[in-house]
C-alpha positions as CSV (number, residue, x, y, z in Angstrom):
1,X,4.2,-14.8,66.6
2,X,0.4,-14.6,66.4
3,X,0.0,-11.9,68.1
4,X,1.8,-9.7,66.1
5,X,-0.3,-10.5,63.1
6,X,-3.6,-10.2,65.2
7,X,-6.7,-8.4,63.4
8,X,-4.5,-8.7,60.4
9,X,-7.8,-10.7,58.5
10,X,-10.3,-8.1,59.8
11,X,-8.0,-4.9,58.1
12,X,-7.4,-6.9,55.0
13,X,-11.6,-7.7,54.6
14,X,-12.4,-4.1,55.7
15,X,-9.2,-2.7,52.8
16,X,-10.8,-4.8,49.8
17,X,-14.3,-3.7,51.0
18,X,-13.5,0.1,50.7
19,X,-11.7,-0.7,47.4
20,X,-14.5,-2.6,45.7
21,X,-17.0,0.4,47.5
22,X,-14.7,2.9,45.5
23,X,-15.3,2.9,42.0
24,X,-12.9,5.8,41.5
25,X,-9.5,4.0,42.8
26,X,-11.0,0.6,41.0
27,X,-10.6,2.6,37.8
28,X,-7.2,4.7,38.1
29,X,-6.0,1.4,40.0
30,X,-7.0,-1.1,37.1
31,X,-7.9,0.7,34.1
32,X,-5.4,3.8,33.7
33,X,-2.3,0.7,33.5
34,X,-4.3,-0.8,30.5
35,X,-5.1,2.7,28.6
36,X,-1.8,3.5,29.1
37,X,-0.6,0.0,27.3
38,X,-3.1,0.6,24.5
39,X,-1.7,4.1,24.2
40,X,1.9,3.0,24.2
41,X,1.3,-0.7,21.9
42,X,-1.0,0.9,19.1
43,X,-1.0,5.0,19.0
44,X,2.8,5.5,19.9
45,X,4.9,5.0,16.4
46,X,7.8,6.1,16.2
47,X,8.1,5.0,12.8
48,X,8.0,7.7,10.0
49,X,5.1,6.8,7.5
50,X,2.6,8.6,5.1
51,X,4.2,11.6,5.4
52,X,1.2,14.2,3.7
53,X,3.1,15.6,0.7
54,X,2.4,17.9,-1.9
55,X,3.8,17.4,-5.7
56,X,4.5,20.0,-8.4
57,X,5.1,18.1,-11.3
58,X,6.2,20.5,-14.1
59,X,7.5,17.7,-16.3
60,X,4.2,15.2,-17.1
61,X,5.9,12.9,-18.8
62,X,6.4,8.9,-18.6
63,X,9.7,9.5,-16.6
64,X,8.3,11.8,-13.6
65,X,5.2,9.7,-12.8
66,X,7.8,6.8,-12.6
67,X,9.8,9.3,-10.5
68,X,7.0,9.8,-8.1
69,X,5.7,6.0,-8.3
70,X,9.1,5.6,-6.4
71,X,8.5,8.5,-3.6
72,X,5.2,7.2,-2.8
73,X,6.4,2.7,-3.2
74,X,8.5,4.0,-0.1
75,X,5.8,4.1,2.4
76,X,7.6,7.2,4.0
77,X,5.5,9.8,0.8
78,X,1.9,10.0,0.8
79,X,1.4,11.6,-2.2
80,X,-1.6,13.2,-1.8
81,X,-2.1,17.2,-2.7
82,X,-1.0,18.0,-6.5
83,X,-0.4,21.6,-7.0
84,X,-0.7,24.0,-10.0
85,X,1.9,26.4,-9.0
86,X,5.1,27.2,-6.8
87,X,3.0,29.2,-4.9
88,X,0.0,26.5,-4.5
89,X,3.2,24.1,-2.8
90,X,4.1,27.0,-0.5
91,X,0.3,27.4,0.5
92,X,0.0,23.5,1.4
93,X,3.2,23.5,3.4
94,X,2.4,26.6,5.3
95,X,-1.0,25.6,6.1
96,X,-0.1,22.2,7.5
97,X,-1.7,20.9,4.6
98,X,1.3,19.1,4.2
99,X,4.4,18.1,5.4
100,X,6.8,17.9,2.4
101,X,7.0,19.3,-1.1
102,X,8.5,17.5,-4.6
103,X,9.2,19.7,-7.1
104,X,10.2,18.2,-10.9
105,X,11.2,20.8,-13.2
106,X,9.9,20.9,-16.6
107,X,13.1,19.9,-18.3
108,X,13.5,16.6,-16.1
109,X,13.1,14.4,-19.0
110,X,14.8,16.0,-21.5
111,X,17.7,16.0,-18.9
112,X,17.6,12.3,-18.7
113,X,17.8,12.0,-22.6
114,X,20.6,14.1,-23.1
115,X,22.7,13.0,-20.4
116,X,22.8,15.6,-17.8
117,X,21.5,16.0,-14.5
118,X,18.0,16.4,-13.8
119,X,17.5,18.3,-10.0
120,X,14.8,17.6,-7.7
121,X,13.5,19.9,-5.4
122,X,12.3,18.3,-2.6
123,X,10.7,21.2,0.3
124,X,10.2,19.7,3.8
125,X,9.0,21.7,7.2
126,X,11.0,21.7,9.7
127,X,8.7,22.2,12.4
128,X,9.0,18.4,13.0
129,X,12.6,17.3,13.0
130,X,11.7,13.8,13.0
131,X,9.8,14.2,9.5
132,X,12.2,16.1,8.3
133,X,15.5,14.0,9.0
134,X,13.6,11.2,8.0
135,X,11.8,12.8,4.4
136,X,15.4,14.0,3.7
137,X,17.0,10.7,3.5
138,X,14.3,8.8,2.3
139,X,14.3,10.6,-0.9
140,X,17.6,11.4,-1.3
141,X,17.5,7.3,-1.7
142,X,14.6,7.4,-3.8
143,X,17.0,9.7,-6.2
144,X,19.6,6.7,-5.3
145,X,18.0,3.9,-7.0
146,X,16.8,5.6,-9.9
147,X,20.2,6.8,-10.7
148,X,21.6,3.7,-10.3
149,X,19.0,2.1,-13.2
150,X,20.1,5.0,-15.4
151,X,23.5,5.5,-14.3
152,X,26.1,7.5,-16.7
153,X,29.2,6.3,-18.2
154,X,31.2,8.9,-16.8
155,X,29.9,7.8,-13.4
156,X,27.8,10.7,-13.1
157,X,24.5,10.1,-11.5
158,X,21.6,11.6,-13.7
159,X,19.1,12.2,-11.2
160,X,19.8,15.0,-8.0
161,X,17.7,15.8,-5.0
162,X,17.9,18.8,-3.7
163,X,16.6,19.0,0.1
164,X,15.3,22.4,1.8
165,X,14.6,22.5,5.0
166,X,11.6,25.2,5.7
167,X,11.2,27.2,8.8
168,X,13.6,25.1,10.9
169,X,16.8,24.8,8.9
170,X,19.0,24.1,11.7
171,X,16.2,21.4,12.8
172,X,16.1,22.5,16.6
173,X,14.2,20.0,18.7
174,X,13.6,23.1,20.7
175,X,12.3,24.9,17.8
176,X,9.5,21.8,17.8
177,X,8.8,21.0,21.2
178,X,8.3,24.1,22.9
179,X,5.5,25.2,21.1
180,X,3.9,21.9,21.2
181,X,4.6,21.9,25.1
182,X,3.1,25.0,25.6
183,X,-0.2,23.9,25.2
184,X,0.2,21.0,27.4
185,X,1.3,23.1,30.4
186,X,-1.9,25.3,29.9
187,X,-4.2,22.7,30.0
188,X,-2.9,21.2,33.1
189,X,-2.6,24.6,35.0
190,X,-6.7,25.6,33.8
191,X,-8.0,21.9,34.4
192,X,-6.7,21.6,37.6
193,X,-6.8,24.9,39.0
194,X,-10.5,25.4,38.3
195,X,-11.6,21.9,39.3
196,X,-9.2,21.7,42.6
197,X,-10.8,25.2,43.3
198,X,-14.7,24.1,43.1
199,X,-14.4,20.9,44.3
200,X,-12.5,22.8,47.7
201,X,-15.5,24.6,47.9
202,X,-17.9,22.2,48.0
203,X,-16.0,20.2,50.7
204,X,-16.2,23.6,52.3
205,X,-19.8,24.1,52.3
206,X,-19.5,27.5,50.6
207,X,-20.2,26.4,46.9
208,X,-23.7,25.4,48.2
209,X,-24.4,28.6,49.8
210,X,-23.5,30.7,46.3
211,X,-26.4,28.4,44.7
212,X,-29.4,30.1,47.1
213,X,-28.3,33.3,45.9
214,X,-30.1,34.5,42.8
215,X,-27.2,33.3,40.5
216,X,-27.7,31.8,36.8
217,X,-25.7,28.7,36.5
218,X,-23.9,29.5,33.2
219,X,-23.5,33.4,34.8
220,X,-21.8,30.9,37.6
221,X,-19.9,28.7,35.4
222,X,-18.8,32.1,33.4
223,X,-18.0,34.0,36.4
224,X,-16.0,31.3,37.8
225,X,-13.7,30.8,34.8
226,X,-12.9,34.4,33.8
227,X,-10.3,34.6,37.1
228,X,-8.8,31.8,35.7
229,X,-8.6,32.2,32.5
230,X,-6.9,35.6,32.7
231,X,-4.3,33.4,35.1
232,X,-3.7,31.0,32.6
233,X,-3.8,33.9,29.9
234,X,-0.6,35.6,32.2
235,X,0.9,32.7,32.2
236,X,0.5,31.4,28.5
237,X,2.3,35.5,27.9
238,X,5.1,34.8,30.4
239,X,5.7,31.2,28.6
240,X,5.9,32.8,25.2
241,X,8.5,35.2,26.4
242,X,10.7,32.5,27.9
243,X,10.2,30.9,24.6
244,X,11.9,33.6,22.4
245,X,14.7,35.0,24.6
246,X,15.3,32.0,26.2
247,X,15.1,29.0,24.1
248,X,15.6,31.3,21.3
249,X,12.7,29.7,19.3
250,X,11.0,32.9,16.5
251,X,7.7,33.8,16.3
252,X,7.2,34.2,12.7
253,X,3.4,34.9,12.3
254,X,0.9,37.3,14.6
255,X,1.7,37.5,18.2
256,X,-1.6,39.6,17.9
257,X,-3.3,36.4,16.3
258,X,-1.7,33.5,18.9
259,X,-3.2,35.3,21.6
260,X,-6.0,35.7,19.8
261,X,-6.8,31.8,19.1
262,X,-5.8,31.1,22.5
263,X,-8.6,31.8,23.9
264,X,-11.2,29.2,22.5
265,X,-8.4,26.8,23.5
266,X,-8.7,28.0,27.1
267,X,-12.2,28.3,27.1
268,X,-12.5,24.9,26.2
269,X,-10.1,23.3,29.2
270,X,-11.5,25.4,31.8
271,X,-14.9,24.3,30.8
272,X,-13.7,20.6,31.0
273,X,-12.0,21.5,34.6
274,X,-15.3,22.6,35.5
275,X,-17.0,19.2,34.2
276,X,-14.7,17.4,36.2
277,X,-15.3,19.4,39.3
278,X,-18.9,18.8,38.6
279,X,-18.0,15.2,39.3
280,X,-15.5,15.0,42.1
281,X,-16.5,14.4,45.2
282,X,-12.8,15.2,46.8
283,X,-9.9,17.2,45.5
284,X,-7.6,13.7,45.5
285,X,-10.3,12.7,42.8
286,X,-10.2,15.7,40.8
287,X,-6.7,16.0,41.1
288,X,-6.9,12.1,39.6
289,X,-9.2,13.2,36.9
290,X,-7.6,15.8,36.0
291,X,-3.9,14.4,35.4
292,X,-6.1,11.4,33.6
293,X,-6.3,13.8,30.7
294,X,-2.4,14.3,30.5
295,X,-1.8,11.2,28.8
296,X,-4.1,11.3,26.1
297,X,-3.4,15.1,25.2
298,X,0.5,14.2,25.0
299,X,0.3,10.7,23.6
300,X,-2.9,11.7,20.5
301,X,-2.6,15.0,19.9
302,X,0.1,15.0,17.8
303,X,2.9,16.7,20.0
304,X,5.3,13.9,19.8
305,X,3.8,11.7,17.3
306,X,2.3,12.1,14.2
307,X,-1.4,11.6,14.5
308,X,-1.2,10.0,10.5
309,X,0.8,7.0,11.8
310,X,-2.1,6.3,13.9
311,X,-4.6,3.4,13.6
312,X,-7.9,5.5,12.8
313,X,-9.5,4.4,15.9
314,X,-6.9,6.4,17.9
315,X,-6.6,9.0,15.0
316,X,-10.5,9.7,15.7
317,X,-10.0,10.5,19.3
318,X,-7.2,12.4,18.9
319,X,-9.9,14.4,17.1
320,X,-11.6,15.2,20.4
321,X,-8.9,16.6,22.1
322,X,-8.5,19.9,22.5
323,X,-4.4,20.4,22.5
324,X,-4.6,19.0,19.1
325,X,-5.7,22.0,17.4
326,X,-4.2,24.6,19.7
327,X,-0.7,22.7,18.5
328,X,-1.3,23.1,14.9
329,X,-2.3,27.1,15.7
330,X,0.7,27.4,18.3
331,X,3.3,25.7,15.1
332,X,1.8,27.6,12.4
333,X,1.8,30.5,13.8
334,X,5.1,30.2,15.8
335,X,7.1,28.6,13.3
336,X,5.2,29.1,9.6
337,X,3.9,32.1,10.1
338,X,0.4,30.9,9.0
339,X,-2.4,33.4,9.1
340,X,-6.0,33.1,10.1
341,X,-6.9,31.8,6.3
342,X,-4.9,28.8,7.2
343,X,-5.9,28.5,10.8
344,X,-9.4,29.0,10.8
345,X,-10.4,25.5,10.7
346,X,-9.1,24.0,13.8
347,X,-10.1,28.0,15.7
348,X,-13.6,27.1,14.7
349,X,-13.2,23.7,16.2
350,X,-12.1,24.9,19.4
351,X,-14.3,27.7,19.8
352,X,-17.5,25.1,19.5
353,X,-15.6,22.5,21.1
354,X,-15.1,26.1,24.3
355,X,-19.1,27.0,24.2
356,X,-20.1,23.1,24.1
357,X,-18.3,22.5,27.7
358,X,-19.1,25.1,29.2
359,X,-22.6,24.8,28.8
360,X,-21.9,21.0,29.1
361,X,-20.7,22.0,32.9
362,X,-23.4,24.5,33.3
363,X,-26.2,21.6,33.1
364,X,-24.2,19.2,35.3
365,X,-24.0,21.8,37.7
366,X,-27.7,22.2,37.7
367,X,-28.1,19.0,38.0
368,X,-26.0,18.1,40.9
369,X,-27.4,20.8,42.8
370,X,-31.0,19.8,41.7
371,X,-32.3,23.7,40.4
């Protein structure tokens, strides 16, 4: 019997010594369970709260602000842009600005006095089904208890809501996800094939050899990521064609523009493949470091989950990631039809956020190689 476990002691000493030695497998071994329990306890909600919402209130009277002291006491209304017009609502909700409209009409307390019933118009985008389901019931229960403190005699309830469903009437989840999920496929195609690529070539000796010849390191870092990038860029066009005639989800803004924005976006995740290259020693660590940036781009960037439900710790890095603005182009554009006057913000972001790691990989380069 002791033979068979002979020079079992020795293997196990020698195992633990290579694992304490490898600070890499220490870290996706120990720390990657606990981020991915932080991630899952505190930024994963699926609860639907602060919902960003716009108001119109053509009424101004004592009844309406009551009104809207009840959409915002239900925790599901953040009542936080107040328009001037029907058109300034539409702007808000287009942009992203915000995620549901409530419209009073002017005659909403004179309604009330005389009996009748007063409508509410309550606009919510469909681009997020969950939002929308919930937004839609929570206020037509808002609408619920009011009536029921001024109910009629006739039975009648004096106080309507009047749900419309914007850009996603039927509330497809398909209509929601794939344009969300687009992004996260190109990021994990450009990270990994650019940092898998490098990393190869160091292990093959012929990385080194390309640094004698008379070769700027940015004009490296450049010339390395164009190939890929008009891969990705193939790819991303292929993926948007599978997304209209096969999912059947519309493009109702610029095709012209989409492809247009999506290049900072892939600027910016080729230049953090490189980074990663620049500090992988083996393709089983890039390949580690590379899927480390999965969870926090599906989990934070507002693809599943809205980043407002958030603690602000997590809401501040989802502010770093990159897929987080490329999904608010890819759903504006896809399914509002927003222009670059509602877009430009999180383009500018990712265009600094493109140059920053490129150059960012550039230095490390030049450092690791020791120009």
């Amino acid at each position: 019997m002791r033979a068979l476990f002979h020079g079992l002691v020795p293997v196990c000493r020698k195992e633990f010594l290579h694992i304490i030695r490898d600070p890499g497998t220490l870290f996706f071994a120990l720390l990657i369970p606990m981020l991915q329990l932080f991630l899952f306890g505190f930024a994963v909600d699926t609860n639907i709260r602060q919902v960003s919402t716009v108001v119109l209130d053509e009424s101004h009277t004592q009844e309406s602000r009551r009104l809207l002291e009840s959409f915002a006491g239900s925790d599901v209304f953040n009542l936080k842009i107040y328009a001037g017009s029907q058109d300034e609502m539409y702007e808000a909700i287009r942009a992203g600005k915000a995620r549901v409209g409530i419209r009073i009409p002017y005659d909403y307390a004179r309604r009330l006095q005389d009996g009748t019933t007063a409508t509410v118009l309550v606009l919510v985008d469909g681009s997020d089904s969950s939002v929308a389901g919930q937004a839609m019931s929570t206020s037509t229960g808002v609408a619920l208890k009011e009536s029921l403190v001024r109910v009629m005699p006739n039975g009648t309830m004096p106080i309507e809501v009047r749900p419309s469903v914007l850009y996603n009437p039927a509330t497809r989840s398909a209509n929601f996800f794939v344009p969300g999920l687009i992004a996260i496929l190109l990021q994990v195609m450009a990270i990994l094939m650019i940092a898998l690529s490098l990393v190869r070539e160091r292990e093959r000796g012929t990385l080194e050899q390309l640094t004698m010849t008379p070769v700027a390191p940015l004009g490296l870092m450049v010339g390395k990521m164009i190939p890929y990038g008009a891969l990705t860029f193939s790819e991303m066009c292929a993926i948007l064609f599978v997304m209209r005639v096969i999912f059947q989800v519309p493009i109702h803004g610029s095709v012209l523009l989409l492809l247009a924005l999506s290049i900072p976006f892939l600027l910016t995740v080729l230049g953090i493949g490189l980074i990663i290259s620049t500090r992988a020693h083996t393709q089983a660590e890039a390949f580690q470091l590379s899927m480390g940036t999965i969870l926090p781009s599906v989990f934070l960037s507002g693809y599943i989950f809205l980043i407002e439900n958030m603690p602000l710790f997590f809401q501040g890095i989802s502010r770093l990631i990159p897929a987080t603005y490329y999904i608010q182009i890819l759903r504006g554009i896809i399914l509002r039809g927003a222009g670059i006057s509602e877009l430009w913000i999180p383009a500018t972001v990712l265009t600094m956020m493109g140059c920053t790691s490129t150059l960012l990989a550039a230095r490390l380069f030049v450092k690791q190689s020791g120009h």
